[in-house]
MIDOPA-874113 format. One record per residue (C-alpha): chain; x, y, z. Coordinates in Angstrom, 1 decimal, decimal comma, always signed. Each point is the difference from the previous one (the first is absolute). Layout:
N
('A' (X Y Z));
...
END
This chain:
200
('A' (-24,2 -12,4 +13,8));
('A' (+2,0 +2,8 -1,5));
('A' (+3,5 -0,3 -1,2));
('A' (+2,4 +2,8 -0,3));
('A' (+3,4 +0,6 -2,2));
('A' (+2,7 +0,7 +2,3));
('A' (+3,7 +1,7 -0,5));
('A' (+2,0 -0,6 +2,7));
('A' (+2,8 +2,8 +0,7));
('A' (+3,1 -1,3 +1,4));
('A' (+0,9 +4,0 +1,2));
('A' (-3,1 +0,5 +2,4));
('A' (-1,1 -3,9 +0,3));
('A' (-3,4 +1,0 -1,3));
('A' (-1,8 -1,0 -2,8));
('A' (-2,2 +2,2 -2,3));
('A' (-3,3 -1,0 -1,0));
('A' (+0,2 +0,2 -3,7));
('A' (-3,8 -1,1 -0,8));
('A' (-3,0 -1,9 +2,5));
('A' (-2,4 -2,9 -1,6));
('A' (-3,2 +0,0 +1,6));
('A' (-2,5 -2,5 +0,5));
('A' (+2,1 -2,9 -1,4));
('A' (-1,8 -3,7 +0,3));
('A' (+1,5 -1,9 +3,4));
('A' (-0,5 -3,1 -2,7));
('A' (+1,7 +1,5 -2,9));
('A' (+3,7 -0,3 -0,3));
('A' (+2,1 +3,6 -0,4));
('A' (+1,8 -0,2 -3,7));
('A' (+0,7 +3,8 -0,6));
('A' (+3,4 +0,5 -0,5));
('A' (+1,9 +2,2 +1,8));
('A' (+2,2 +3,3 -1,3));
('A' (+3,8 -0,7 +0,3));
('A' (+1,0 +0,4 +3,3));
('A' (-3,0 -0,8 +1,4));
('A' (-2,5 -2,5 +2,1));
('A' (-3,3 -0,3 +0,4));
('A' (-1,4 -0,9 +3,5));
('A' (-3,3 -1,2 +1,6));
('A' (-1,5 +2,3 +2,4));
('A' (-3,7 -0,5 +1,6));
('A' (-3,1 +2,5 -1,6));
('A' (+0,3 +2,1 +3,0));
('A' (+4,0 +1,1 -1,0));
('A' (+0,0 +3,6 -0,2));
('A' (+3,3 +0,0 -2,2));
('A' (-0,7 +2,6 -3,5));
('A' (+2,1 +0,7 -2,7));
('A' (+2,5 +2,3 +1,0));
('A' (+0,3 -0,5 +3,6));
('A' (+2,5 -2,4 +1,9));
('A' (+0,3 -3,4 +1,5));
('A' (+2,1 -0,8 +2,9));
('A' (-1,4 -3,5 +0,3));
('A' (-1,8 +0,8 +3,1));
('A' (-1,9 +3,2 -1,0));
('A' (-1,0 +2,2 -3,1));
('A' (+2,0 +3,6 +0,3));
('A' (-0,6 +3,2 -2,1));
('A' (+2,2 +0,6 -2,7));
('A' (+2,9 +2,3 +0,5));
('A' (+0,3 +3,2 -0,8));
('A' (+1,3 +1,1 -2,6));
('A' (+3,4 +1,8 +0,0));
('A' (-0,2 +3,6 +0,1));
('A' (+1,8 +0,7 -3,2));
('A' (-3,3 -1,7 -1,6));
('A' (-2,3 +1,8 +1,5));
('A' (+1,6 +3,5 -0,7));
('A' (+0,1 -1,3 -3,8));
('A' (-3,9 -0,9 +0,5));
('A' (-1,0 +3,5 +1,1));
('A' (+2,1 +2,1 -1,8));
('A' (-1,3 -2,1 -3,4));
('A' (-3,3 +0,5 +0,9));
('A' (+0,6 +4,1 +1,1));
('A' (+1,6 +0,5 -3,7));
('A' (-2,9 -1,4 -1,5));
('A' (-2,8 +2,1 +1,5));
('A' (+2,7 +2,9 +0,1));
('A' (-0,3 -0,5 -4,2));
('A' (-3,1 -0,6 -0,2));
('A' (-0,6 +3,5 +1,7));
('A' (+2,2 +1,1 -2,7));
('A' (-1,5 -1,7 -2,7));
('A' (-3,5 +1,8 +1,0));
('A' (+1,6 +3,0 -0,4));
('A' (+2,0 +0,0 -3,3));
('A' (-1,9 -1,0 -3,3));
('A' (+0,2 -3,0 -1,1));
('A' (-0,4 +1,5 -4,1));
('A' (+3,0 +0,4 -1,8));
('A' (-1,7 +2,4 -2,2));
('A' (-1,6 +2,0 +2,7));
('A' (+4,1 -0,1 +1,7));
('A' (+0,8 +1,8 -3,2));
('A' (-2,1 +2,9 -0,1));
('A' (+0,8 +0,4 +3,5));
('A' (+3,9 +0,3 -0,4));
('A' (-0,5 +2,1 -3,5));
('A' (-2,7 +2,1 +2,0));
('A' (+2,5 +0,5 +3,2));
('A' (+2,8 +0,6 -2,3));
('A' (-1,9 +2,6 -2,5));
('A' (-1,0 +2,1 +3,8));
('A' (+3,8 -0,4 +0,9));
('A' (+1,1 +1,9 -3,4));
('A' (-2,8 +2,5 +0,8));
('A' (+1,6 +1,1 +2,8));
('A' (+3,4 -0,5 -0,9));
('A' (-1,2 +2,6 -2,8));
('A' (-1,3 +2,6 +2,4));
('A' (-3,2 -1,1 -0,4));
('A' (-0,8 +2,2 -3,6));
('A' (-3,9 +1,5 +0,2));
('A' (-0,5 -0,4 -3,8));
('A' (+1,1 -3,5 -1,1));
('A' (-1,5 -2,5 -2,9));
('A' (-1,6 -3,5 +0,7));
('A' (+2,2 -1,2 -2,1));
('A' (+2,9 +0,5 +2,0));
('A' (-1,8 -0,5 +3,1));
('A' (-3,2 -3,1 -0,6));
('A' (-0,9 -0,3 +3,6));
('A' (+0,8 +3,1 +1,6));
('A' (-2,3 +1,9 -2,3));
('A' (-2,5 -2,8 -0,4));
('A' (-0,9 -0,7 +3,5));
('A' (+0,6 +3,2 +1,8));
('A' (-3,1 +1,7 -1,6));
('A' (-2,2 -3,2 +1,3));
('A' (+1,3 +0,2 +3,5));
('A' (-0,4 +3,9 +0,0));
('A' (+3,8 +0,5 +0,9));
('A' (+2,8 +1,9 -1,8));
('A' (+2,5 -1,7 -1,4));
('A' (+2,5 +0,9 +2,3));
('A' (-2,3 -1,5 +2,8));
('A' (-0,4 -3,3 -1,9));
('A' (+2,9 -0,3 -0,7));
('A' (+1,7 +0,7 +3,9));
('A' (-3,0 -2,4 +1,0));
('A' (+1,4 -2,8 -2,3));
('A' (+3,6 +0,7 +1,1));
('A' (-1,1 +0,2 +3,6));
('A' (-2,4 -3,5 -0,5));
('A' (+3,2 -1,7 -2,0));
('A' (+2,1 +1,4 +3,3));
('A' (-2,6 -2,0 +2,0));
('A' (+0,4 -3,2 -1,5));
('A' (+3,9 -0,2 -0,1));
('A' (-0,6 +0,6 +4,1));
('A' (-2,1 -2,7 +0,3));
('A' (+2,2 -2,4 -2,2));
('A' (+3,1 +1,0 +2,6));
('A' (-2,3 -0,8 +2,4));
('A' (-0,9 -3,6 -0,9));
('A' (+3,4 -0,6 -0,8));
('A' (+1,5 +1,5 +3,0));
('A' (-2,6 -2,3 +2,3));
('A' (+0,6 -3,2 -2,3));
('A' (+3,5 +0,4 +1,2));
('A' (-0,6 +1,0 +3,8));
('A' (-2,1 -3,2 +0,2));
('A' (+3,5 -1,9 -0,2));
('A' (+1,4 +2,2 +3,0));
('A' (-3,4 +0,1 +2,1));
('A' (-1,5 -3,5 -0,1));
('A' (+3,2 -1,6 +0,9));
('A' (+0,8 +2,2 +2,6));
('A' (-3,2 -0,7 +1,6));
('A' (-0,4 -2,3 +3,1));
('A' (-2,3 -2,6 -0,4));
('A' (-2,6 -0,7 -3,1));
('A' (-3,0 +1,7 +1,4));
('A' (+2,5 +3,3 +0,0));
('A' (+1,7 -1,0 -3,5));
('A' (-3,7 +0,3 -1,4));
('A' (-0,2 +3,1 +1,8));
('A' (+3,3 +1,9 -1,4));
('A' (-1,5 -1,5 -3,6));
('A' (-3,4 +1,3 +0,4));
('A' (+0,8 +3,5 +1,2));
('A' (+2,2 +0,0 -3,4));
('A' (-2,2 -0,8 -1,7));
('A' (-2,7 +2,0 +1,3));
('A' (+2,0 +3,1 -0,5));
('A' (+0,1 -0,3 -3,8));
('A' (-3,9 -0,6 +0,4));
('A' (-0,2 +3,0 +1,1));
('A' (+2,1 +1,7 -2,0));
('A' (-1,9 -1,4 -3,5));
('A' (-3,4 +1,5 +1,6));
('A' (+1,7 +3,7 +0,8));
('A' (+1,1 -0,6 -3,9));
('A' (-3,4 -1,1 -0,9));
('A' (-1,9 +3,0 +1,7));
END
């Protein structure tokens, strides 16, 4: 015997299948209590009813679908996550490692802004005259590398943003679910590609 918790809906004159008992003793009496607003029914082992689905007191039905203001939420939640966690793989996640990049891009910045000077001291510029000897550049090409990198970066953070957003335009717009996940995917495949180009 199974027994199932039903609530009935006076709107559609259904009732949802909260939860199914299965294999209940034809000699045992029922005693679970049932939710508020609820009833639990006797239905032979062979029922097909499930959790979820709907009872019209004849036959077991699928359960609705769900409006399409939830499934736009659903997709566009989970196409912000992988869209920052794109993100994430591409900015450090060291605070310490963050600041020697900003002093680094702002010490190439003042280089340049200076005229980029031939003779200068590593005290006024660490990195530039640190690490240009190491990777065999000049200083001016270190220092239009980091500039150019730094320039990179900002792009790709527009990006993200910019796609983050166009998920709220795109996946609503969409038809039908199987196109929603479409308009979210090629989003998100977009700033994919983008973190590889800035990767390279």
């Amino acid at each position: 015997m199974k027994y199932a918790e039903l609530q009935f809906d006076e709107t559609t004159g259904l009732s949802l299948i909260r939860q199914v008992v299965e294999d209940w003793p034809d000699d045992a009496p029922f005693d679970r209590p049932a939710a508020e607003g609820c009833t639990w029914e006797a239905f032979p082992d062979d029922w097909a009813g499930r959790p979820g689905h709907m009872w019209d007191g004849q036959q077991v039905m699928p359960p609705p679908p769900p409006p399409p203001e939830v499934i736009d939420a659903r997709i566009i939640a989970a196409a912000e996550q992988r869209i920052d966690a794109i993100a994430d793989q591409v900015y450090t996640s060291s605070v310490s490692r963050g600041a020697r990049y900003e002093r680094k891009y702002a010490e190439a910045e003042r280089y340049r802004a200076a005229g980029y000077p031939g003779t200068v001291s590593a005290q006024e510029y660490p990195f530039l005259t640190a690490e240009a000897p190491v990777r065999g550049l000049t200083k001016r090409q270190l220092a239009d590398a980091i500039i150019a990198a730094a320039q990179g970066y900002e792009q790709f953070a527009a990006l993200a943003e910019a796609r983050r957003t166009q998920l709220k335009v795109d996946v609503p717009g969409a038809a039908d679910e199987a196109a929603k996940q479409a308009a979210a995917d090629a989003l998100v495949s977009e700033v994919q590609q983008a973190a590889q180009a800035l990767q390279q």
